[in-house]
Biopython code that builds the backbone (N, CA, C, O; Angstrom):
import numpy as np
from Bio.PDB.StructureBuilder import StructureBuilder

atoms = [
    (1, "UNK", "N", (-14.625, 36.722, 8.461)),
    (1, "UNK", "CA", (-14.764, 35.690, 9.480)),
    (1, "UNK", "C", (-14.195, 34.351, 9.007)),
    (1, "UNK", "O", (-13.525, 33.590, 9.705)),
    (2, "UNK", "N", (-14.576, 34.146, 7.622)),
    (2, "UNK", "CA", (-13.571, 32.898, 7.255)),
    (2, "UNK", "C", (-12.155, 33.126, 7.739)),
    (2, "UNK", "O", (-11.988, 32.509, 8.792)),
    (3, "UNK", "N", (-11.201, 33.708, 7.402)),
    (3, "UNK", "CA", (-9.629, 33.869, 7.686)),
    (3, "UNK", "C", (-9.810, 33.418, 8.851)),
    (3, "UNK", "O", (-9.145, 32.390, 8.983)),
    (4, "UNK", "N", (-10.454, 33.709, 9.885)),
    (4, "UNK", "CA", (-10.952, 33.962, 11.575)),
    (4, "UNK", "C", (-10.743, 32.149, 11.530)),
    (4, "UNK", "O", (-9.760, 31.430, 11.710)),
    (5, "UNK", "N", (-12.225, 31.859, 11.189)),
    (5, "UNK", "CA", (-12.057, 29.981, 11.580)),
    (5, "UNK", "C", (-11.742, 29.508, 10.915)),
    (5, "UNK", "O", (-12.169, 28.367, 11.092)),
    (6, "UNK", "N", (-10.839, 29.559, 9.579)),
    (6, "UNK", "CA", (-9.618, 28.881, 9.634)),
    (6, "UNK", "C", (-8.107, 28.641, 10.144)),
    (6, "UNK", "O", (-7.489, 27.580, 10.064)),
    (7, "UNK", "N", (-7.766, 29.549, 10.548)),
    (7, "UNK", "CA", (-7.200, 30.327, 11.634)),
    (7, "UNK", "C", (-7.352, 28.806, 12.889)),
    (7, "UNK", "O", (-6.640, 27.815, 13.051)),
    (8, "UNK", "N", (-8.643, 29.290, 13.573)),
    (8, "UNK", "CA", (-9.080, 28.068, 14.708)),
    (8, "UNK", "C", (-9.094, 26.681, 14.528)),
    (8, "UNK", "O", (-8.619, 25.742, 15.168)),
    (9, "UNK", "N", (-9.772, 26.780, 13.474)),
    (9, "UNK", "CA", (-9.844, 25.230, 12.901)),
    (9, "UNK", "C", (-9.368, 24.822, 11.235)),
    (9, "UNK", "O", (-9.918, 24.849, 10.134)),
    (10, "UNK", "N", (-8.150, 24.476, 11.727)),
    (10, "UNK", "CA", (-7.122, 24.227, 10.227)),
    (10, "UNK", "C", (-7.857, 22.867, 9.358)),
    (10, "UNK", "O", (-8.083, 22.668, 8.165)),
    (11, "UNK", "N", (-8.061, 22.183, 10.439)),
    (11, "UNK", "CA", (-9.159, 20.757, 9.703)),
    (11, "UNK", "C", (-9.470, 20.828, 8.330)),
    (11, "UNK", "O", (-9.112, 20.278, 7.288)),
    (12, "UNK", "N", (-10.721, 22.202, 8.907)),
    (12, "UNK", "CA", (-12.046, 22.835, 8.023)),
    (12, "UNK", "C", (-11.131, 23.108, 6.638)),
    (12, "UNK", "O", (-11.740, 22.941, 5.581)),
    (13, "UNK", "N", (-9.888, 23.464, 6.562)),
    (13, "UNK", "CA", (-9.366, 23.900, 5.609)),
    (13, "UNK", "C", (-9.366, 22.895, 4.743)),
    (13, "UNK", "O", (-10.006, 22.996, 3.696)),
    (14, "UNK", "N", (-8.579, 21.665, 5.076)),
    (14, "UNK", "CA", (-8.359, 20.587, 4.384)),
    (14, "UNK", "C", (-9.363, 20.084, 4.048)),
    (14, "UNK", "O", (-9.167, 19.590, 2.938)),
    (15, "UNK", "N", (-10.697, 19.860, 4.483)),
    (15, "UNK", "CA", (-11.661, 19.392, 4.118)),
    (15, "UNK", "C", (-12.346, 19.950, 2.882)),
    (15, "UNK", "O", (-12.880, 19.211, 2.055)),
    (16, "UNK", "N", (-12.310, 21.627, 2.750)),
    (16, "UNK", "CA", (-12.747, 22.318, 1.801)),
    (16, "UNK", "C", (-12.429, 22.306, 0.634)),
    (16, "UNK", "O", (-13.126, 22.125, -0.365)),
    (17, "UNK", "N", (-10.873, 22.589, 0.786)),
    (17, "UNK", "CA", (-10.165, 22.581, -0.597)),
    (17, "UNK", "C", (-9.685, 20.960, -0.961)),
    (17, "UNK", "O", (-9.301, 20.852, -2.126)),
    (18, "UNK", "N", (-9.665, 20.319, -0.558)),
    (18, "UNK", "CA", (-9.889, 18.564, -0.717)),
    (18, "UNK", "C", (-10.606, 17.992, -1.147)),
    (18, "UNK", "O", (-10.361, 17.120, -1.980)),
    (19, "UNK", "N", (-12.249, 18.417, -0.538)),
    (19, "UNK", "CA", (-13.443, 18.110, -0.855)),
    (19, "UNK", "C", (-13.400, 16.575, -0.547)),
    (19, "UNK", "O", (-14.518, 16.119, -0.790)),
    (20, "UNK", "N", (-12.469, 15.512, -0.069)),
    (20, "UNK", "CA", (-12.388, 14.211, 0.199)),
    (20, "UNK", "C", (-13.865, 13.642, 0.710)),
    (20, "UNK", "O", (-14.176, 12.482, 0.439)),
    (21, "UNK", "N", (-14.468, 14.222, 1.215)),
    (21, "UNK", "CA", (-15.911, 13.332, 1.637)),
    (21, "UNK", "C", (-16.659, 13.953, 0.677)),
    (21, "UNK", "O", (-17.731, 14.210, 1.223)),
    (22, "UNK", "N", (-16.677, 14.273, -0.273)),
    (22, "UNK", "CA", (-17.379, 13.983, -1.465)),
    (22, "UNK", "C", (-17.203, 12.744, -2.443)),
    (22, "UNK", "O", (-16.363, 13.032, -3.296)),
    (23, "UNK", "N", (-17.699, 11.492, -2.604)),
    (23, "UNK", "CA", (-17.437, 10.697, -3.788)),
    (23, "UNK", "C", (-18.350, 10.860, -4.790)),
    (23, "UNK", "O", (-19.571, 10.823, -4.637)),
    (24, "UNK", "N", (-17.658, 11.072, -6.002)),
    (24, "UNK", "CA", (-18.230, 11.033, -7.288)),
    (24, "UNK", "C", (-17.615, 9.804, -8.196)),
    (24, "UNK", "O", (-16.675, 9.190, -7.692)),
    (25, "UNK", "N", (-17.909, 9.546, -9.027)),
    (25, "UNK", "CA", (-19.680, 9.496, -8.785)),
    (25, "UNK", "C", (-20.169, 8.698, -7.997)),
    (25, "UNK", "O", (-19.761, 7.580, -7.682)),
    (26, "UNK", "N", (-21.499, 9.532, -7.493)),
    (26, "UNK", "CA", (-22.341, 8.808, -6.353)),
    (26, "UNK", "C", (-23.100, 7.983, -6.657)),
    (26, "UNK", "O", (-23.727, 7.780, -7.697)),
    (27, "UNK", "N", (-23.050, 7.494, -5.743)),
    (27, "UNK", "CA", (-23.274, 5.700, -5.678)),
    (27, "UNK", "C", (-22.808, 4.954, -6.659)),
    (27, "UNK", "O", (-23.690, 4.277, -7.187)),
    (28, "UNK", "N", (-21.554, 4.799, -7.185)),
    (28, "UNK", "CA", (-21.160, 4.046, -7.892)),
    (28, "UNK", "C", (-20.103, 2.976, -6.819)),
    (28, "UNK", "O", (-19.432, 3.411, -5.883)),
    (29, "UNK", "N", (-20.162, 1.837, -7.153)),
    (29, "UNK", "CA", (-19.194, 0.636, -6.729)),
    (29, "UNK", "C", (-18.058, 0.313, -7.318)),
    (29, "UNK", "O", (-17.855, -0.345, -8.338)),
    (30, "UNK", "N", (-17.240, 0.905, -6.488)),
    (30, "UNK", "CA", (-15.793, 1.027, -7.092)),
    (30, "UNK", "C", (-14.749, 0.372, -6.693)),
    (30, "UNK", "O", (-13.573, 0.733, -6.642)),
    (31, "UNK", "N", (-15.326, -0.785, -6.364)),
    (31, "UNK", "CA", (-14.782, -2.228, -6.467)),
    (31, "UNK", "C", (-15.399, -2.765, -7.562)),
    (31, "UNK", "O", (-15.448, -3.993, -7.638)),
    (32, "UNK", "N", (-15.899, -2.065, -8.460)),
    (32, "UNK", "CA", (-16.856, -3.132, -9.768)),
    (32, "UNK", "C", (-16.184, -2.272, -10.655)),
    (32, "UNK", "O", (-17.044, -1.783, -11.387)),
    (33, "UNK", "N", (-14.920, -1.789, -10.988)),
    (33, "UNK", "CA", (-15.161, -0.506, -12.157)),
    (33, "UNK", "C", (-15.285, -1.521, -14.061)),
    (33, "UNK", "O", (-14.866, -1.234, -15.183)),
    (34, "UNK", "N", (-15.893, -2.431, -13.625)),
    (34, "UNK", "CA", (-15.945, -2.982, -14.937)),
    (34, "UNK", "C", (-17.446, -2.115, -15.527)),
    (34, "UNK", "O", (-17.869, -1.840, -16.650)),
    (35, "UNK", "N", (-17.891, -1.903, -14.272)),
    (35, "UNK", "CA", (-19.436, -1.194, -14.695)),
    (35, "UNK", "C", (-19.112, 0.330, -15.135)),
    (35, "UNK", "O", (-19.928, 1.140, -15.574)),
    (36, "UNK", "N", (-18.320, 0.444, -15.009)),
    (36, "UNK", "CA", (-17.693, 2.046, -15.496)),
    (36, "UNK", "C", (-17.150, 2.408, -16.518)),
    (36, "UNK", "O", (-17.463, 3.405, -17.169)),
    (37, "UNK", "N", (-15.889, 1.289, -16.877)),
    (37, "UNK", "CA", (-14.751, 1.086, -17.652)),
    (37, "UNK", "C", (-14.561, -0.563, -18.451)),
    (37, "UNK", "O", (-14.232, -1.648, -17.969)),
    (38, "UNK", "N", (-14.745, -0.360, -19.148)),
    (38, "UNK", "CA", (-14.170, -1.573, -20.289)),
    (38, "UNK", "C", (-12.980, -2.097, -20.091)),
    (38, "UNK", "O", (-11.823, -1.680, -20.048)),
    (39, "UNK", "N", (-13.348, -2.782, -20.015)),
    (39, "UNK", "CA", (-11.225, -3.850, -20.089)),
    (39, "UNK", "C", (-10.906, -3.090, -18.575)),
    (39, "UNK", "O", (-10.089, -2.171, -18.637)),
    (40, "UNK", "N", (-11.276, -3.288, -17.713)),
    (40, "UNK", "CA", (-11.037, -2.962, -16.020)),
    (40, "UNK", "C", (-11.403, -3.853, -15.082)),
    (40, "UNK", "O", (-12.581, -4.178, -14.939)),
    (41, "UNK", "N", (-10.045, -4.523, -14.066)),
    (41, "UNK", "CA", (-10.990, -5.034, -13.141)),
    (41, "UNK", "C", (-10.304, -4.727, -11.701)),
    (41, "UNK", "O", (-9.239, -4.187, -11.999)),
    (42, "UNK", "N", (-10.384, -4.798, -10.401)),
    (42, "UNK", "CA", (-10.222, -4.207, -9.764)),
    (42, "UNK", "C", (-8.963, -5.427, -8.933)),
    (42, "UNK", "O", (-9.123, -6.648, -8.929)),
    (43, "UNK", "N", (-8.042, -4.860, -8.441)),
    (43, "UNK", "CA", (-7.102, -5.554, -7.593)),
    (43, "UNK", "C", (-6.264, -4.434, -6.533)),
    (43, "UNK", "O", (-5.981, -3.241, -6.641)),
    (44, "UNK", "N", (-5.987, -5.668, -5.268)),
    (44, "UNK", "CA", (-5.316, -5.197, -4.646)),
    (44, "UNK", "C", (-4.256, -5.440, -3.897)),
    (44, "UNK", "O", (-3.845, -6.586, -3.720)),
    (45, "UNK", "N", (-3.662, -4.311, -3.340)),
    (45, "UNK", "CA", (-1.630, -4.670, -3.033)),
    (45, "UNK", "C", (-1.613, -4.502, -1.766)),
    (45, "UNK", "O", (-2.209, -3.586, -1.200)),
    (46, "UNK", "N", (-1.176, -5.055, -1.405)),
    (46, "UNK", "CA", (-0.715, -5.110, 0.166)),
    (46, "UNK", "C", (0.845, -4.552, 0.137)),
    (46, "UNK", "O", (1.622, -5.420, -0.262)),
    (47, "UNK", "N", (1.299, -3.637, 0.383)),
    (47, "UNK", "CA", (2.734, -2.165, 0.448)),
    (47, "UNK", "C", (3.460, -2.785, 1.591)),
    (47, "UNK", "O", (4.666, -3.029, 1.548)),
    (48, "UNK", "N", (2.764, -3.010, 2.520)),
    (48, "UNK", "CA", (3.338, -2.775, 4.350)),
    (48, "UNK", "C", (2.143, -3.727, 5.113)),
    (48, "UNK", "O", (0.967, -3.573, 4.785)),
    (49, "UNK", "N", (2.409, -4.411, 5.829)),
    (49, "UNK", "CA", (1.551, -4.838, 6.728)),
    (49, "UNK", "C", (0.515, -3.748, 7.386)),
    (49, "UNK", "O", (0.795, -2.643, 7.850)),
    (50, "UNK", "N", (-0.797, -4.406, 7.284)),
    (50, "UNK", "CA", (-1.729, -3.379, 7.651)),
    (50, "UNK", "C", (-2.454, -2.497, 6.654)),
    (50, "UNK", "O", (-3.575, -1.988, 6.613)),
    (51, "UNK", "N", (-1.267, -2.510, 5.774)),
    (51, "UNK", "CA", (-1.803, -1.407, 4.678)),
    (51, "UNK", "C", (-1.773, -1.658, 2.938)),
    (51, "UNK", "O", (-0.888, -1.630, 2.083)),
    (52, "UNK", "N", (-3.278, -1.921, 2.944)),
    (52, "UNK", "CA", (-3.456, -2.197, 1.580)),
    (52, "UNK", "C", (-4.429, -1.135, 0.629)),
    (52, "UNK", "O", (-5.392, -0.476, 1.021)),
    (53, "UNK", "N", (-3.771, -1.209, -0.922)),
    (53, "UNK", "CA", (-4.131, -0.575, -1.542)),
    (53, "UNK", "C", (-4.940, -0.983, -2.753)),
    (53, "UNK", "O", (-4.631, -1.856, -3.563)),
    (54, "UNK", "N", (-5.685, -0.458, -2.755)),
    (54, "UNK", "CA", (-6.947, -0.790, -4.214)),
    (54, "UNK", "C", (-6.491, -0.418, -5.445)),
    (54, "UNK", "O", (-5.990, 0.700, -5.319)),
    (55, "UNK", "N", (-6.392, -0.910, -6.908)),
    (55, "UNK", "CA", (-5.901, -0.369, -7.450)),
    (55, "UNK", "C", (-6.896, -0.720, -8.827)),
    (55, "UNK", "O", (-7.769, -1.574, -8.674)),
    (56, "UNK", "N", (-6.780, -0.192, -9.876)),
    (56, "UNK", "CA", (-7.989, -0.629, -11.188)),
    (56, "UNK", "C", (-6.658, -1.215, -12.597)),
    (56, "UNK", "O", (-5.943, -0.405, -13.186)),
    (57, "UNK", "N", (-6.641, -2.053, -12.739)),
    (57, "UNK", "CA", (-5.783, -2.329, -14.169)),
    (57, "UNK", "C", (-6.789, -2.787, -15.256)),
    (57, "UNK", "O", (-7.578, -3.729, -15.342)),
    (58, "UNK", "N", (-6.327, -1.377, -16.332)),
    (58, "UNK", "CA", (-7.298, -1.231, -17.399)),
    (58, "UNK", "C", (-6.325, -1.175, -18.442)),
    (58, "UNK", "O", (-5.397, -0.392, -18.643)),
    (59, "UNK", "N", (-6.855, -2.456, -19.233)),
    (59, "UNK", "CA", (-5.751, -2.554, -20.513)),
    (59, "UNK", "C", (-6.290, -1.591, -21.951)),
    (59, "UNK", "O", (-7.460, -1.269, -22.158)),
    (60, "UNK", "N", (-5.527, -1.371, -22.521)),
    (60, "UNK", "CA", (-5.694, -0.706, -23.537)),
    (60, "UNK", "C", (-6.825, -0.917, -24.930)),
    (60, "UNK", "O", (-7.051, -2.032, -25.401)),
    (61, "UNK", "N", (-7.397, 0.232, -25.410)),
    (61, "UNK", "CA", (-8.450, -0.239, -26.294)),
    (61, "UNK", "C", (-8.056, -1.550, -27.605)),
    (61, "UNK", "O", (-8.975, -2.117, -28.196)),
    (62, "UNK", "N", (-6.719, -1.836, -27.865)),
    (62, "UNK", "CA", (-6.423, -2.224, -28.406)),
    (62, "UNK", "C", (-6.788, -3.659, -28.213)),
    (62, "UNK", "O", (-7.431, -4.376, -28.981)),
    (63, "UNK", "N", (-6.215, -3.984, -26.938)),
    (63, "UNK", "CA", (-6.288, -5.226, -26.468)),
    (63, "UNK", "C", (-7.613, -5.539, -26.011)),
    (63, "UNK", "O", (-7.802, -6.755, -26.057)),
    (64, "UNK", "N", (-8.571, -4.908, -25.598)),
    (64, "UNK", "CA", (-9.696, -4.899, -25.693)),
    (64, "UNK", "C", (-10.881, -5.978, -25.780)),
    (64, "UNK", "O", (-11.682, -6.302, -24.903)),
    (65, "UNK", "N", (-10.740, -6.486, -27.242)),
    (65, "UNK", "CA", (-11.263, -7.488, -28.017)),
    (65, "UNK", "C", (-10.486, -8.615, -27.299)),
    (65, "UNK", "O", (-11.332, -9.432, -26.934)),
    (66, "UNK", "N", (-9.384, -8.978, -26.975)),
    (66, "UNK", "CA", (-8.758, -9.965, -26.493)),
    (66, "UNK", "C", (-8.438, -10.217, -24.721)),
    (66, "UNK", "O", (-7.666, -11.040, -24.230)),
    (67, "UNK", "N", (-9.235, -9.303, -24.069)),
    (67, "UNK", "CA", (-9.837, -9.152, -22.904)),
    (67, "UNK", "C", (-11.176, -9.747, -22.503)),
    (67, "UNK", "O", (-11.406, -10.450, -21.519)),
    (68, "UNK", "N", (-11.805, -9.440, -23.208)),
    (68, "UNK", "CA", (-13.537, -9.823, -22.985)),
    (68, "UNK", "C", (-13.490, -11.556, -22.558)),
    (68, "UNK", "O", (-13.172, -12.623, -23.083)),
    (69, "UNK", "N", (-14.037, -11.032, -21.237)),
    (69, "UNK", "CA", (-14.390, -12.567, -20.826)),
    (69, "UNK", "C", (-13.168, -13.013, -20.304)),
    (69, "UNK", "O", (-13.322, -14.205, -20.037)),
    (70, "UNK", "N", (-12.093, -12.672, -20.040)),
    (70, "UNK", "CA", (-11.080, -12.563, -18.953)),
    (70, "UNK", "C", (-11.281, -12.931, -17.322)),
    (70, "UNK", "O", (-12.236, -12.552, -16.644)),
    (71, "UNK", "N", (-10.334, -13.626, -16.926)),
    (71, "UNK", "CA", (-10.577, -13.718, -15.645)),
    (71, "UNK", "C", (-9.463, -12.890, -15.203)),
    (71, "UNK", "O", (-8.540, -12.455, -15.892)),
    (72, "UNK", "N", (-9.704, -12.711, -13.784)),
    (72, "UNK", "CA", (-8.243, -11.572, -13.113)),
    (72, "UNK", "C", (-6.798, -12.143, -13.212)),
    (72, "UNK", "O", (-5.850, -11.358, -13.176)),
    (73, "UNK", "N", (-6.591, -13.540, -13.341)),
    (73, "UNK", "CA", (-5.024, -14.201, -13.362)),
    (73, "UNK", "C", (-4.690, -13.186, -15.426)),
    (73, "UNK", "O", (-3.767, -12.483, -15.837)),
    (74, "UNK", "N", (-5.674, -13.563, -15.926)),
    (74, "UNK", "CA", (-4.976, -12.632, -17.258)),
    (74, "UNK", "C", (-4.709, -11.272, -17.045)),
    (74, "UNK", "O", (-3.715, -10.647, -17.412)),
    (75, "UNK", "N", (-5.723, -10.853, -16.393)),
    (75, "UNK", "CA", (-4.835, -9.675, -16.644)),
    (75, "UNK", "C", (-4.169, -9.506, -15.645)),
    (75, "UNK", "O", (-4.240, -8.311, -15.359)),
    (76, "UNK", "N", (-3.162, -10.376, -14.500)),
    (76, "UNK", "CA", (-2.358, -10.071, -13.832)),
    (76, "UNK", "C", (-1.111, -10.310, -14.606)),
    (76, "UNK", "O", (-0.168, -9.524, -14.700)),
    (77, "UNK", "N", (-1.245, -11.834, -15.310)),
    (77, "UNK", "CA", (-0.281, -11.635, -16.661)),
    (77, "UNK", "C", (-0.073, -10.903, -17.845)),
    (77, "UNK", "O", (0.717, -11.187, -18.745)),
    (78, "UNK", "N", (-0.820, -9.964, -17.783)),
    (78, "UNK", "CA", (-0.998, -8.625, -19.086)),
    (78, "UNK", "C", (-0.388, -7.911, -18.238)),
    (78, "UNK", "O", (-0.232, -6.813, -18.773)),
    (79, "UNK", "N", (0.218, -7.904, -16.813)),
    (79, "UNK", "CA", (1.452, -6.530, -16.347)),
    (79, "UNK", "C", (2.342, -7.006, -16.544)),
    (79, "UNK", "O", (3.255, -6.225, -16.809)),
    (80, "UNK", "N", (2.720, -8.570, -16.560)),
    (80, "UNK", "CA", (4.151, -8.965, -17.014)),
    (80, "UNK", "C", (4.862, -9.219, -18.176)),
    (80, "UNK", "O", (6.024, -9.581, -18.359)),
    (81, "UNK", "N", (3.662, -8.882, -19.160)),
    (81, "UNK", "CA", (3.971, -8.787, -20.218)),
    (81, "UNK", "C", (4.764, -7.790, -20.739)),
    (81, "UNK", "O", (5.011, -6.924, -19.900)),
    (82, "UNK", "N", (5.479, -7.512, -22.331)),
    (82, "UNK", "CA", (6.510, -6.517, -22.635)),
    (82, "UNK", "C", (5.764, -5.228, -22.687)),
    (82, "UNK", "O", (6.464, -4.216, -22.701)),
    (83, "UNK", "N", (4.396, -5.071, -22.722)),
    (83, "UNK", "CA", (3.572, -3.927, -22.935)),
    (83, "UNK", "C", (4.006, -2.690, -21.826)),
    (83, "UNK", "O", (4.262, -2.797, -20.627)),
    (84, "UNK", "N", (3.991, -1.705, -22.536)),
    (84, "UNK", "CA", (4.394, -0.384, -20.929)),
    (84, "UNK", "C", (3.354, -0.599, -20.132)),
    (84, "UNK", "O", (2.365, -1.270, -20.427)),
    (85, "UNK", "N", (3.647, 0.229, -18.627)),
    (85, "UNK", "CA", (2.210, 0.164, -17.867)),
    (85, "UNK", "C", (2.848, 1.500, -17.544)),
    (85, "UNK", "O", (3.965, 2.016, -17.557)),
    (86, "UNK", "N", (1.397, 1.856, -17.201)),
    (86, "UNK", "CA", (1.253, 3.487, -17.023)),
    (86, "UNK", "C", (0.141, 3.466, -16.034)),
    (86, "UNK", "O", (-1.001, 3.006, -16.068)),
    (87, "UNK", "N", (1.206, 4.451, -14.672)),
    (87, "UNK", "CA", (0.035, 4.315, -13.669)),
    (87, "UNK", "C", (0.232, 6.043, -13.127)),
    (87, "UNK", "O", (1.172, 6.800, -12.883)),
    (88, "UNK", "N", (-1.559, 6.106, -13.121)),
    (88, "UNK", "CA", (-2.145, 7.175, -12.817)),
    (88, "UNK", "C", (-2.384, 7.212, -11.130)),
    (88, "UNK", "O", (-2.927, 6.312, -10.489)),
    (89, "UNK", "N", (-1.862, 8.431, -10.598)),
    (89, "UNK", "CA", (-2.010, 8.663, -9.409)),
    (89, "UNK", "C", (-3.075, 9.744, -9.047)),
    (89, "UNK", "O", (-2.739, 10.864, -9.431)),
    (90, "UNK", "N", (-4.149, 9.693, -8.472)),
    (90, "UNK", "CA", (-5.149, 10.098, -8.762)),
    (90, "UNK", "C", (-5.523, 11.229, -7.545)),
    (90, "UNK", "O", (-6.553, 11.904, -7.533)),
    (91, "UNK", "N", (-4.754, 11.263, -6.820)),
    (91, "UNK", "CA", (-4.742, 12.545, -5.398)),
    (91, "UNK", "C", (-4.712, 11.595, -3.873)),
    (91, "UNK", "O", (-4.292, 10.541, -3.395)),
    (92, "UNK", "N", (-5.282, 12.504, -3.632)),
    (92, "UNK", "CA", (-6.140, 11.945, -2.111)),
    (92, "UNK", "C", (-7.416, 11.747, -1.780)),
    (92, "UNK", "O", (-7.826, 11.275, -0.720)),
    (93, "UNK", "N", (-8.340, 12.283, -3.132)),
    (93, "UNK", "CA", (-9.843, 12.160, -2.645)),
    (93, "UNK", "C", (-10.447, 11.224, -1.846)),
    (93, "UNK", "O", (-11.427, 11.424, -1.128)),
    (94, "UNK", "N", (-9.552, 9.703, -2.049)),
    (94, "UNK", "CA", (-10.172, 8.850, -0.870)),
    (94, "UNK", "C", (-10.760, 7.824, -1.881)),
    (94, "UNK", "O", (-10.969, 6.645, -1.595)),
    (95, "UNK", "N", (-11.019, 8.423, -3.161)),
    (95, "UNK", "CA", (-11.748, 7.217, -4.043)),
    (95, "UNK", "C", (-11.085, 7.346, -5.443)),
    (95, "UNK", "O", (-10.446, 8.332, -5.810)),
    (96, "UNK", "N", (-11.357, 6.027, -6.309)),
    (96, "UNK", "CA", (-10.546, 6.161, -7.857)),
    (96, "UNK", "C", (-11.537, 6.140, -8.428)),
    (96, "UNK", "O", (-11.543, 6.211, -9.657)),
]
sb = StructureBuilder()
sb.init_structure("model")
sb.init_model(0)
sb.init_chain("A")
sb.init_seg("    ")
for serial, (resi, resn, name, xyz) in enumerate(atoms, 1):
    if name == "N":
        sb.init_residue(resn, " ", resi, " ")
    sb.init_atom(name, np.array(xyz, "f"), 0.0, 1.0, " ", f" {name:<3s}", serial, name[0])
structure = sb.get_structure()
């Protein structure tokens, strides 16, 4: 009967193997990921009118010690710096 209503309802499919209305972890505030992650703070990009994206820039353990107590203009100048940036694309779940 599964084959059957997926078949009818293709939705159900995407929802299953997606699992997108699940967030883990639950109840966490993920506009705060400093409460999660060290040397993280949360910013966001505007791509296209209308459409903006959330994003987390988390500097390296190294730099770390020279983070603490940071406001967000540093570490917007820690992407223009010579350091690589490495960005993780994380699916579609809907949350980072």
């Amino acid at each position: 009967s599964v084959p059957f209503l997926v078949r009818l309802f293709p939705v159900m499919l995407t929802k299953f193997v997606y699992l997108n209305l699940v967030a883990f972890p639950f109840f966490a505030d993920l506009r705060r990921p400093e409460l999660l992650l060290n040397n993280t703070i949360s910013l966001y990009l505007t791509t296209e009118p209308g459409v903006t994206v959330g994003i987390w820039h988390t500097v390296p353990g190294s730099r770390g010690a020279e983070a603490l107590g940071k406001d967000q203009r540093w570490y917007e100048e820690a992407l223009a710096d010579a350091h690589p940036v490495i960005i993780y694309l994380h699916g579609n779940g809907g949350t980072r």
